[in-house]
C-alpha positions in Angstrom: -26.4 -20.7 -19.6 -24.9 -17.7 -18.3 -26.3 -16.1 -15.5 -24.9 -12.7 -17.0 -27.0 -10.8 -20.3 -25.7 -8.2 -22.4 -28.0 -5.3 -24.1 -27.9 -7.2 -27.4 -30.0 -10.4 -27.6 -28.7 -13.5 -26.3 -27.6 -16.1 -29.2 -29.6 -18.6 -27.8 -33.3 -16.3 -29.3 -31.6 -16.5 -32.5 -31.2 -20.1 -32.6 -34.0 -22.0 -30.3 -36.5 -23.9 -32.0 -39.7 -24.2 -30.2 -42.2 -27.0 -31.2 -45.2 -25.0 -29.5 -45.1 -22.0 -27.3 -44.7 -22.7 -23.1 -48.2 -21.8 -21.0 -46.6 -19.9 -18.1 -49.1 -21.5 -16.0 -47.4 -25.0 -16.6 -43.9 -23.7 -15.6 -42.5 -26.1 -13.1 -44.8 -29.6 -14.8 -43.0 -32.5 -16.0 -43.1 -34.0 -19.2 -43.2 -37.6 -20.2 -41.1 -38.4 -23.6 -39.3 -41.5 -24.9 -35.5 -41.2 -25.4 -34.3 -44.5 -27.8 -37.3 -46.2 -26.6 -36.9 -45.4 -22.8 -39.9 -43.7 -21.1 -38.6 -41.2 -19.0 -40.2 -37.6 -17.0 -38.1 -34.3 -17.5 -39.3 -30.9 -16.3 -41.1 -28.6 -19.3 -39.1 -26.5 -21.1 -35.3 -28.9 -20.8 -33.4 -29.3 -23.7 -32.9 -32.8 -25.6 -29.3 -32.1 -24.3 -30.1 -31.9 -20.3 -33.1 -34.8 -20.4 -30.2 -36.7 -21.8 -27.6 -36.3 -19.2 -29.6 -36.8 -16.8 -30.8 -40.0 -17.8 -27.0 -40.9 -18.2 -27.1 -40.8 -22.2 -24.1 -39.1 -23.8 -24.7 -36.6 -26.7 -21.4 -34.9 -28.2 -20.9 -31.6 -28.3 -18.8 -28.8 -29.6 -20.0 -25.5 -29.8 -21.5 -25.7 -26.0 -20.6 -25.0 -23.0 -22.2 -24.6 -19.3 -21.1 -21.3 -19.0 -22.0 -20.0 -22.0 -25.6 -19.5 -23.8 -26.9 -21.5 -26.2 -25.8 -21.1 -29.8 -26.7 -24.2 -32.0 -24.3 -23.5 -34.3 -21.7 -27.1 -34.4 -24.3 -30.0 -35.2 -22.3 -32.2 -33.7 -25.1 -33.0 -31.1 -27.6 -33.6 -33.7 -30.5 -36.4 -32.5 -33.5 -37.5 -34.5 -37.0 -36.3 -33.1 -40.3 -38.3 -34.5 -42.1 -36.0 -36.8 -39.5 -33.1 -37.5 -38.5 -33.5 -41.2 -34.9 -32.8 -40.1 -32.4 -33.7 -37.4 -32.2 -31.1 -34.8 -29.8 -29.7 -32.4 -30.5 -31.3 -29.1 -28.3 -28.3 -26.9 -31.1 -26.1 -28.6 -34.7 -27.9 -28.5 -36.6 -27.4 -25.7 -39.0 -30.0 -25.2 -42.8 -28.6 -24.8 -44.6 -31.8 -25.9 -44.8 -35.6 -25.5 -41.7 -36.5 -28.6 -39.8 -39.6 -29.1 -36.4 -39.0 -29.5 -33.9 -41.2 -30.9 -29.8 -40.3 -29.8 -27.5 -42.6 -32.0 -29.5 -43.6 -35.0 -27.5 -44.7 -38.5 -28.9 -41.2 -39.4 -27.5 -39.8 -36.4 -24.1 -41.3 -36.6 -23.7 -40.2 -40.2 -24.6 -36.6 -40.1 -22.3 -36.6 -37.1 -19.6 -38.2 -39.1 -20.3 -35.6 -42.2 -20.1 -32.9 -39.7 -16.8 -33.8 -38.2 -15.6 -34.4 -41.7 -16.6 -30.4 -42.8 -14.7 -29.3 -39.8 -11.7 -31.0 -40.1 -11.6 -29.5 -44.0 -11.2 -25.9 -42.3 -8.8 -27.2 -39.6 -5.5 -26.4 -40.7 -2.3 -27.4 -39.0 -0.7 -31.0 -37.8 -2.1 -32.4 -34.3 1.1 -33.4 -32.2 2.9 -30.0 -31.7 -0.4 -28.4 -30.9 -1.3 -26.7 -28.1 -4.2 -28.5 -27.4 -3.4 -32.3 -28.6 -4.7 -34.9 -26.3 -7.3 -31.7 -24.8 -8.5 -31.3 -28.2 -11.9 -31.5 -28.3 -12.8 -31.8 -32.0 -9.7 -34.6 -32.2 -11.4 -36.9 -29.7 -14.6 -36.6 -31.3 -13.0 -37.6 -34.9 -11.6 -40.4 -32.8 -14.9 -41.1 -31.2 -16.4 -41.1 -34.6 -14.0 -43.0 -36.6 -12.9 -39.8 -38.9 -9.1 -40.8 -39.8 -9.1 -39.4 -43.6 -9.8 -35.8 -44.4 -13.0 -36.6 -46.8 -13.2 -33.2 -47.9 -9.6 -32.4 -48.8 -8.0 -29.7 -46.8 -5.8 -26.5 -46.9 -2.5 -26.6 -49.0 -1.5 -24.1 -47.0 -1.9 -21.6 -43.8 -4.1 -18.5 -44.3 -3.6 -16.5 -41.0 -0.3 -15.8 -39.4 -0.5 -16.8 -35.3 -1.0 -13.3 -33.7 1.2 -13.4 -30.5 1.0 -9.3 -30.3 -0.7 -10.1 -26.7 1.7 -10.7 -23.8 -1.5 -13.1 -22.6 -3.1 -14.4 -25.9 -2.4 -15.9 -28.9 -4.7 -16.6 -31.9 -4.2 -19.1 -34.3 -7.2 -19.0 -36.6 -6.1 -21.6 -39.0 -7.0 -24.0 -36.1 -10.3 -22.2 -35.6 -13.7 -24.2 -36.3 -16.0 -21.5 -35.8 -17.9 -22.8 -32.8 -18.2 -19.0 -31.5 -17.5 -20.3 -27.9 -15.0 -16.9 -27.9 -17.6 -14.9 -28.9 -19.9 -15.9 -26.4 -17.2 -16.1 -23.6 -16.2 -12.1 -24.7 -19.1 -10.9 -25.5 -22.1 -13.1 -23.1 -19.9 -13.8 -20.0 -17.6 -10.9 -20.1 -19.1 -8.4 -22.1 -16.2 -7.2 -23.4 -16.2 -7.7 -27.2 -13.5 -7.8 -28.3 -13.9 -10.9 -30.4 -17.1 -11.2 -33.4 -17.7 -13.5 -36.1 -17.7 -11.6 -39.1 -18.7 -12.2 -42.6 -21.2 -14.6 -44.0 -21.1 -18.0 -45.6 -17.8 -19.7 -46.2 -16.8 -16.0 -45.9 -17.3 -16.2 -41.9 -14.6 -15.9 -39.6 -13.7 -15.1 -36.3 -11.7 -11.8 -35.4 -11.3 -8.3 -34.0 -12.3 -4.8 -34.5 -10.7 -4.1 -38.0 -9.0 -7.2 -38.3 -6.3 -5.8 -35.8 -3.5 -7.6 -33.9 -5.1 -8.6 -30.4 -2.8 -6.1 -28.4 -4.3 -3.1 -30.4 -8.1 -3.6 -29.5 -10.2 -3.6 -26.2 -9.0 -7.1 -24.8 -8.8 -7.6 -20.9 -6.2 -10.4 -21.2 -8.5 -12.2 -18.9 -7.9 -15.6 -21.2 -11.9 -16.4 -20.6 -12.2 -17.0 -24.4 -8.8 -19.7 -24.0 -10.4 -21.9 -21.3 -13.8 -22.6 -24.1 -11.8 -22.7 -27.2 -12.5 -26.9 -27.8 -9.2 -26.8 -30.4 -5.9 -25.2 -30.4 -7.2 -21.8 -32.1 -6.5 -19.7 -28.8 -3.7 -20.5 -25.8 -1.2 -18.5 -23.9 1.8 -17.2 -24.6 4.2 -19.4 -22.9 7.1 -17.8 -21.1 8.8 -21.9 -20.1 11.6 -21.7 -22.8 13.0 -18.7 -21.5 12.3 -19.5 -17.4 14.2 -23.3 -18.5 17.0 -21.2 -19.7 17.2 -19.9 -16.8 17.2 -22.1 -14.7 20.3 -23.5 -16.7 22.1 -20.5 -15.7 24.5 -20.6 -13.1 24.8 -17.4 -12.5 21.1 -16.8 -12.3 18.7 -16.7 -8.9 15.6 -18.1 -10.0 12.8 -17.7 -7.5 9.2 -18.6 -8.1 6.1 -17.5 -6.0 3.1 -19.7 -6.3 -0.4 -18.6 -5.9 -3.0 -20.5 -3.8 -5.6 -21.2 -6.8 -2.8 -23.0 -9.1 -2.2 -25.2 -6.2 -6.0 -26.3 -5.4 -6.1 -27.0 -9.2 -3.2 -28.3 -10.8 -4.3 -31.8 -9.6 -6.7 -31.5 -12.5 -3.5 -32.0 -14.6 -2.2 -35.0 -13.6 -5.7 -37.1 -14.0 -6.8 -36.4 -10.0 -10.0 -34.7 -9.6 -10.7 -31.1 -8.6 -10.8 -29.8 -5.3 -7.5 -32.0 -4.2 -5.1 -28.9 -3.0 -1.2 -30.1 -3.9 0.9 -27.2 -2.1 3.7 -29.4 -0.3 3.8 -31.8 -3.4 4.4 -28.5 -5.9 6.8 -26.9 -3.4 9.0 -30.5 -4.0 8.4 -30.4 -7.8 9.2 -27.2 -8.4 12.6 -27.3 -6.2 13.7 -30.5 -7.9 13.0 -28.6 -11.7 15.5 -26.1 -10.6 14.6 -23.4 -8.8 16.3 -21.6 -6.2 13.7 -20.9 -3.7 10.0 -21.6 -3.7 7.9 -18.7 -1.6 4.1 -18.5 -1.1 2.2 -15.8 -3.0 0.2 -15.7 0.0 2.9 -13.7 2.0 2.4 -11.0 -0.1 -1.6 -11.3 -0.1 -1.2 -10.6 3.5 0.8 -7.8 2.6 -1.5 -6.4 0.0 -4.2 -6.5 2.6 -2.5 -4.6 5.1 -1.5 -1.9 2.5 -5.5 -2.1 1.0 -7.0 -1.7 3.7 -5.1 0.9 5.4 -6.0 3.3 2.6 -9.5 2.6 2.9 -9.6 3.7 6.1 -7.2 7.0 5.0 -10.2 7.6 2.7 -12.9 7.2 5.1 -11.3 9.4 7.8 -11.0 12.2 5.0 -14.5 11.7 4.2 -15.9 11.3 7.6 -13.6 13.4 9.9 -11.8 16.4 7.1 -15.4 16.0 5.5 -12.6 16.0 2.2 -15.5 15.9 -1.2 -12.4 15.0 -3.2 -12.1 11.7 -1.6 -13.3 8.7 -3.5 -15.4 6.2 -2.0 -16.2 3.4 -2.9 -12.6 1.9 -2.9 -12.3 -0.7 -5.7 -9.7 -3.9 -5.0 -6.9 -4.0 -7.4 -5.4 -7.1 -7.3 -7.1 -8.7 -10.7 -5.2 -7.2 -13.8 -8.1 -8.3 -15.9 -10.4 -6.0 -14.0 -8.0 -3.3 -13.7 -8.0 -3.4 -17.4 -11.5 -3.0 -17.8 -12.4 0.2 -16.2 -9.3 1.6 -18.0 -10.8 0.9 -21.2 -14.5 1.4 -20.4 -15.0 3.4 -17.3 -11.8 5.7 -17.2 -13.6 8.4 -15.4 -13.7 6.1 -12.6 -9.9 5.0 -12.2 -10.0 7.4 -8.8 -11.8 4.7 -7.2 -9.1 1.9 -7.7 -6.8 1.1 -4.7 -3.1 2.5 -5.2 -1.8 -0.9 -3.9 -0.3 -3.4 -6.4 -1.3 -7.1 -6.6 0.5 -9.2 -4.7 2.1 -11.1 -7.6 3.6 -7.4 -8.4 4.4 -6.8 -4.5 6.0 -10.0 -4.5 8.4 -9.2 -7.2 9.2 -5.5 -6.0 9.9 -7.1 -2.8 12.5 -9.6 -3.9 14.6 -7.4 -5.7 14.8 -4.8 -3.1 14.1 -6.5 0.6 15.1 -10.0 0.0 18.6 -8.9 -2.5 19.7 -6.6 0.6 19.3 -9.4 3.4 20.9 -12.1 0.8 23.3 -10.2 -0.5 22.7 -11.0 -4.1 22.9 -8.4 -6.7 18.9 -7.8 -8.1 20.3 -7.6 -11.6 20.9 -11.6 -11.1 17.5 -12.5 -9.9 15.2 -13.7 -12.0 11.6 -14.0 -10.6 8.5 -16.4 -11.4 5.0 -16.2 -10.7 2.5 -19.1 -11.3 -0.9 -17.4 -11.4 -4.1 -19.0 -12.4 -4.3 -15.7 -15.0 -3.8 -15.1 -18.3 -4.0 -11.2 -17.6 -1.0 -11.2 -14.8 1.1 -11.9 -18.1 0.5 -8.4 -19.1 0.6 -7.0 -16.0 4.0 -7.8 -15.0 4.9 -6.5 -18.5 3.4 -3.2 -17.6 5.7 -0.8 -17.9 5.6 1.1 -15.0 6.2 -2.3 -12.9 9.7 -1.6 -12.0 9.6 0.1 -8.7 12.7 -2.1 -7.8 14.5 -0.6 -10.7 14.4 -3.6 -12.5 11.7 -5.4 -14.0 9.7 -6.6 -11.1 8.7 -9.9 -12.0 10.2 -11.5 -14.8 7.4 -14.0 -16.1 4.4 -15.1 -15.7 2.9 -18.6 -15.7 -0.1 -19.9 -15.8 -1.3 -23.4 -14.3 -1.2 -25.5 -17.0 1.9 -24.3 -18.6 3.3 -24.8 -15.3 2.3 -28.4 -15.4 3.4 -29.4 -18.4 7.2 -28.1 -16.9 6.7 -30.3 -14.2 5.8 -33.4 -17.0 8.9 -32.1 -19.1 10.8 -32.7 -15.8 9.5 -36.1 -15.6 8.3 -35.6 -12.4 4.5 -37.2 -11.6 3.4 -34.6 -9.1 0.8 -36.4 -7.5 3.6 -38.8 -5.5 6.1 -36.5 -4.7 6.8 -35.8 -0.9 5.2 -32.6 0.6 7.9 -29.8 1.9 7.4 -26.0 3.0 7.8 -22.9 1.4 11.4 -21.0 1.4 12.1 -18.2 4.2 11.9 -15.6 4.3 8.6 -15.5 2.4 7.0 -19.0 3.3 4.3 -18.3 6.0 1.5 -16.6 5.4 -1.9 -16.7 6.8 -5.1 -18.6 5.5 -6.7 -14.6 4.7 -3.6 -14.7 2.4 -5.5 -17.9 0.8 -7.9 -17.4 0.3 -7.5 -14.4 -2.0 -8.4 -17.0 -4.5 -11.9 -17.3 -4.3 -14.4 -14.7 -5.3 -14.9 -13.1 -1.9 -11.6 -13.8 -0.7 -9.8 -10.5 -1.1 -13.2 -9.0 1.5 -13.2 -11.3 3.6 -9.4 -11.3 4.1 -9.9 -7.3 4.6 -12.5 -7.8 6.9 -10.9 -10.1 9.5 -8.1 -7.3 9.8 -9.8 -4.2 9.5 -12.3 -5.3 12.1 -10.1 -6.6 14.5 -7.9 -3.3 14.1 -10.7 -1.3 14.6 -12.6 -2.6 17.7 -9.6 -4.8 19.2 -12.0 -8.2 18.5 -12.3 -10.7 16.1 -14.8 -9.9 13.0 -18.4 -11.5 14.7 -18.4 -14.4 12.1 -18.4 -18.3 13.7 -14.7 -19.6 12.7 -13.5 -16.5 11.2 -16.0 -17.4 8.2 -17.8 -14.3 6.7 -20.3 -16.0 4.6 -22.0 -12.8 2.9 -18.5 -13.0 1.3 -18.9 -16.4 -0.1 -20.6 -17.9 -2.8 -20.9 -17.7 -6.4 -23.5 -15.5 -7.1 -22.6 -12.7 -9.7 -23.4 -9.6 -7.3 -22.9 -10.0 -3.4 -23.4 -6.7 -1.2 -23.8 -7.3 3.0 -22.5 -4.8 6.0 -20.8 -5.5 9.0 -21.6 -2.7 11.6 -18.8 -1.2 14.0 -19.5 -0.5 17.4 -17.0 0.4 20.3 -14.2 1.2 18.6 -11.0 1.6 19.6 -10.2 5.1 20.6 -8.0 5.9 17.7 -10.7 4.4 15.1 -13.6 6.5 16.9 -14.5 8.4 14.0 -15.7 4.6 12.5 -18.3 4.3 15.6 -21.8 3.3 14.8 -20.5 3.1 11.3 -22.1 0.2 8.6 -19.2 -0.5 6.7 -21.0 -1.6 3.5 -19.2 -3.6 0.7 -20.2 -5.4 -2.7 -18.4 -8.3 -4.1 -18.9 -9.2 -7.6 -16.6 -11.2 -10.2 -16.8 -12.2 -14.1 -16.8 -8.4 -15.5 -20.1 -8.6 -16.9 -21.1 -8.5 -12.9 -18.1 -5.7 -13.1 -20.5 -3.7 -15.5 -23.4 -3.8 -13.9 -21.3 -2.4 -11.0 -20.2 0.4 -12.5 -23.1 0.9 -14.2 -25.0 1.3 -10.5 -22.2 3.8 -9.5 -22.5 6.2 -12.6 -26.2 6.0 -11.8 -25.5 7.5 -8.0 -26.6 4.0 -6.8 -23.4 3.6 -4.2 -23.6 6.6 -2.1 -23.5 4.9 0.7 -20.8 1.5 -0.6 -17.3 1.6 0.8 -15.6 -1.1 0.0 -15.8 -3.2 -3.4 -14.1 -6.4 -4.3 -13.9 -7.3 -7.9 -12.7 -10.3 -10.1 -12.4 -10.4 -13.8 -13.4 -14.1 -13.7 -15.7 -15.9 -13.0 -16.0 -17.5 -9.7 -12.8 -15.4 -8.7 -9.0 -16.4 -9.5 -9.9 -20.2 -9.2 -11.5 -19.6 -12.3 -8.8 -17.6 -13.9 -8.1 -18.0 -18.0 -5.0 -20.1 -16.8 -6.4 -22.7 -15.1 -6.9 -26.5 -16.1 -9.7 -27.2 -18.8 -12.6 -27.8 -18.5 -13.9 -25.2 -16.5 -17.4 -25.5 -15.1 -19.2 -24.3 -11.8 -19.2 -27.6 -10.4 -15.5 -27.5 -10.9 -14.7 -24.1 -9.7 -17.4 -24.9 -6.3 -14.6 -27.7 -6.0 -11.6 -25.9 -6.3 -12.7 -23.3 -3.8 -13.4 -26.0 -1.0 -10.0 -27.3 -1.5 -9.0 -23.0 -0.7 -11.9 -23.2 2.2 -10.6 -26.4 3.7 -6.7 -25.1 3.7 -7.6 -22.1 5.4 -9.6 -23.8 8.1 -6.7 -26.4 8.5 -3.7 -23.4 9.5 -3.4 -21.2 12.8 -2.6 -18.3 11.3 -5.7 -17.0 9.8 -5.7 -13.0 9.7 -2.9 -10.6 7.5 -2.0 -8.4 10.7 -0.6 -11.8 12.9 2.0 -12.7 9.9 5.5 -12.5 11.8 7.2 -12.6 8.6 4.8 -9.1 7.3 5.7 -7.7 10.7 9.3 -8.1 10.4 9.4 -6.2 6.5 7.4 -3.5 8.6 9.7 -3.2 11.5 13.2 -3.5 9.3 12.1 -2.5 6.0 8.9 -0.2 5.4 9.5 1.7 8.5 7.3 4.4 7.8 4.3 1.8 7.9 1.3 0.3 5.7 0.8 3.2 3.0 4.1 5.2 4.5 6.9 6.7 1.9 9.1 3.5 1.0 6.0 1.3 0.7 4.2 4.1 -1.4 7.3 3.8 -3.5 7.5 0.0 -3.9 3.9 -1.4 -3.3 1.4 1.0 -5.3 1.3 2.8 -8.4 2.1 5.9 -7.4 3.3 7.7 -4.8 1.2 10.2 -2.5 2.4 12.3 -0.1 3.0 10.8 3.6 1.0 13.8 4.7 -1.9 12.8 3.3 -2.3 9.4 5.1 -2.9 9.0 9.1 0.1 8.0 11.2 
């Protein structure tokens, strides 16, 4: 279940059936029950679903999910209980008495059957050119299950168009089998809303405010709702033809920048399990596909952090030396798209608070067609540039139209991790054995702060390790550069890290609690900016936010499934790289230092960077030296 609520009750009250009411007092007892005649002890209150896992008895299901609340809506995980006249939902019956339950009866097996059958009357559309095929979750159980005629008929022919209005996601409802993992995902997790079943009986489907086109209504692009869809009814909008294309042009530079979360996950498609970090292997793959040069997103994380956090502390001298009211504190990060969208649509008021600075996808891409054109001579109207994000959203972002400080579009596509691997299996290339070789120069070292950025936390922590040592000449007071109030998954993190003898030129900071929040999924988001409206943050600086949950590792583009033992896994493979490299803090980057020294001479947050690396351009005046 979600450890996120929204105002309006929770599916799972509407859909629980309770044999007798809990005692409070007995909260934390065990129960003894008999699962297909096996005695077996389960704490009070678990679902048929949970004593059956873990007792190592699988039950099929559709409509749940871990992350999501319970809805009971599929069937398909149906079990017979002694004594109940009808077959019940086992994600949905939580067990508050001594029953005997019985998991793959005839009875069982045919209502499972009938059920499959009913769903596949609704699912339009041949399997093989799906999306989803082989990750189809309602084709494997009809394989489980033996379903290879379509009992009840089916569709002559389509009733929705696909929407592709969204540069992130595309809806194809004929494929839809109403399992309202979406909803949930939108409405539960994200608390956004932009998806609803509506209508009643046959009459019921999933869809938007007014039936509109998903570009026209309050979506985030986060792609949440894509990584729970069990069938092919929601996936991305897949740039590969074109980026193929080219690649098959001569006179095209194609350079790609990959991010650190695609890399710790990707192993996921190619059978290996999660947490298993493929950077050298990908950097081979994606060289013998085609492209020009390969460069490491994390080169411009490093830069993002030096831009970041040298407007924070631009906002706290205003506010704690000019004593400047206008100044707006706490700074919000601004490297998730997803989140950026968010409080544009429901917190506007508050956009002040957003960091100028760009993502570093977006940094990256101004970057190559400015810096890296001049030093390699090649014209920026040739260069086409990649970025492999584990994010649905950074599709629309680098469709935003103001990103074209370069003068050209900034970065030409977006991919996501699994599209990415199925270029990679187009290429007949099995990524797992391929030989491990480095980035490209001039953008292929960066530091494990950089890295990092993947993980909820990341993005702080990263800031912290330079700001600190900038400020007070010594290394943030953390064993192994490891700031654990950063870390973790829980939904709302908030810790301070106290300065004390500062540097001279950082003296107004002196006896200063730098206070910070990190939070990530945007229902966390919410409650955020609900406790700033409400005066609660007087006294925050600093605030790190992710759209998704468990930070980018978790991002609407990454492998499927997601859960939170998978995205604890992919973080340690993130962990474990940074631990493994030398150069661990943004400011020691030699490659950073040199765009500094021969390119943005001015400085972090001076003129030409203003002009390239944030959204808009503020006067040099306004910003310390």
């Amino acid at each position: 279940m979600s450890n996120t609520q929204t105002s309006r009750a929770p599916i799972s009250q509407q859909t629980l059936k309770v044999a007798r009411p809990i005692d409070p007092n007995s909260i934390g007892a065990t129960i003894t029950i008999e699962i297909n005649e096996k005695i077996v002890q389960v704490p009070l209150g678990t679902t048929i679903l949970e004593a059956c896992k873990e007792n190592q008895i699988r039950i099929p299901t559709l409509c749940h999910h871990e992350d999501l609340c319970i809805a009971g809506v599929c069937r398909i995980c149906v079990v017979e209980v002694d004594g109940q006249r009808t077959l019940q939902a086992a994600c949905a019956y939580p067990i508050t008495s001594k029953i005997k339950i019985k998991t793959s009866s005839e009875k069982v097996r045919k209502a499972r059957r009938h059920v499959i059958d009913l769903l596949l009357s609704e699912h339009y559309g041949e399997c093989y050119s799906c999306v989803k095929n082989k990750g189809c979750e309602l084709r494997a159980l009809a394989a489980e299950y033996g379903v290879d005629t379509l009992t009840f008929g089916h569709p002559e022919k389509k009733k929705h168009e696909i929407d592709r209005s969204s540069f992130s996601v595309a809806r194809d409802m004929d494929k839809c089998v109403l399992c309202r993992r979406c909803v949930r995902t939108c409405i539960d997790l994200q608390e956004v809303g932009a998806l609803e079943a509506i209508g009643r009986g046959d009459a019921t489907h999933i869809s938007t405010f007014m039936q509109k086109p998903l570009a026209e209504v309050i979506c985030i692009n986060c792609g949440q709702c894509i990584n729970r869809c069990p069938t092919g009814a929601l996936f991305t909008n897949d740039p590969s033809d074109e980026i193929w294309h080219a690649i098959d042009d001569p006179t095209k530079h194609v350079v790609i920048q990959t991010a650190p979360s695609p890399r710790a996950a990707i192993c996921e498609e190619f059978g290996m399990e999660a947490g298993t970090s493929l950077t050298g292997e990908l950097n081979t793959a994606l060289k013998r596909i085609g492209f020009d040069k390969v460069f490491d997103t994390n080169y411009t994380a490093d830069l993002t952090i030096m831009e970041e956090g040298t407007e924070l502390l631009n906002r706290l001298k205003k506010a704690l030396v000019d004593k400047d009211e206008t100044v707006k504190l706490p700074q919000f990060t601004s490297c998730s798209p997803g989140w950026v969208k968010f409080i544009e649509h429901f917190y506007p008021e508050y956009l002040d608070h957003l960091s100028t600075a760009k993502s570093p996808q977006q940094m990256f891409g101004a970057i190559t067609k400015t810096f890296y054109a001049d030093e390699y001579k090649i014209d920026p109207a040739d260069i086409i540039t990649v970025a492999v994000m584990p994010c649905a959203a950074k599709k629309f972002e680098c469709n935003r139209p103001e990103m074209n400080s370069s003068g050209y579009k900034d970065v030409d596509f977006g991919l996501t991790t699994r599209e990415l691997a199925k270029m990679i299996k187009e290429a007949g290339i099995f990524l797992p054995e391929m030989p491990k070789t480095k980035f490209d120069d001039p953008f292929g070292e960066a530091s494990g702060a950089g890295l990092i950025f993947g993980a909820t936390g990341g993005v702080m922590e990263a800031a912290l390790r330079t700001a600190y040592e900038l400020i007070t000449g010594r290394e943030v007071p953390f064993n192994n550069l490891k700031i654990e109030p950063c870390r973790g998954f829980e939904g709302i993190k908030q810790s301070t890290v106290k300065l004390e003898n500062c540097l001279p030129e950082y003296s107004f900071l002196e006896g200063v609690n730098l206070n910070f929040i990190v939070a990530h999924g945007t229902a966390n988001a919410r409650k955020v900016m609900e406790m700033l409206k409400a005066g609660e943050l007087k006294d925050i600086h600093f605030i790190e936010i992710m759209a998704c949950p468990g930070g980018c590792l978790g991002g609407g583009g990454q492998p499927i499934p997601t859960s939170p033992e998978i995205r604890k896994k992919r973080a340690q493979a993130i962990y474990s790289e940074d631990e493994s490299l030398t150069l661990r803090k943004s400011h020691e980057n030699p490659h950073v230092k040199y765009l500094y020294d021969k390119f943005l001479t001015d400085g972090p947050c001076g003129h030409k960077s203003h002009e390239l690396l944030h959204t808009h351009y503020v006067k040099r005046g306004d910003f310390i030296a």
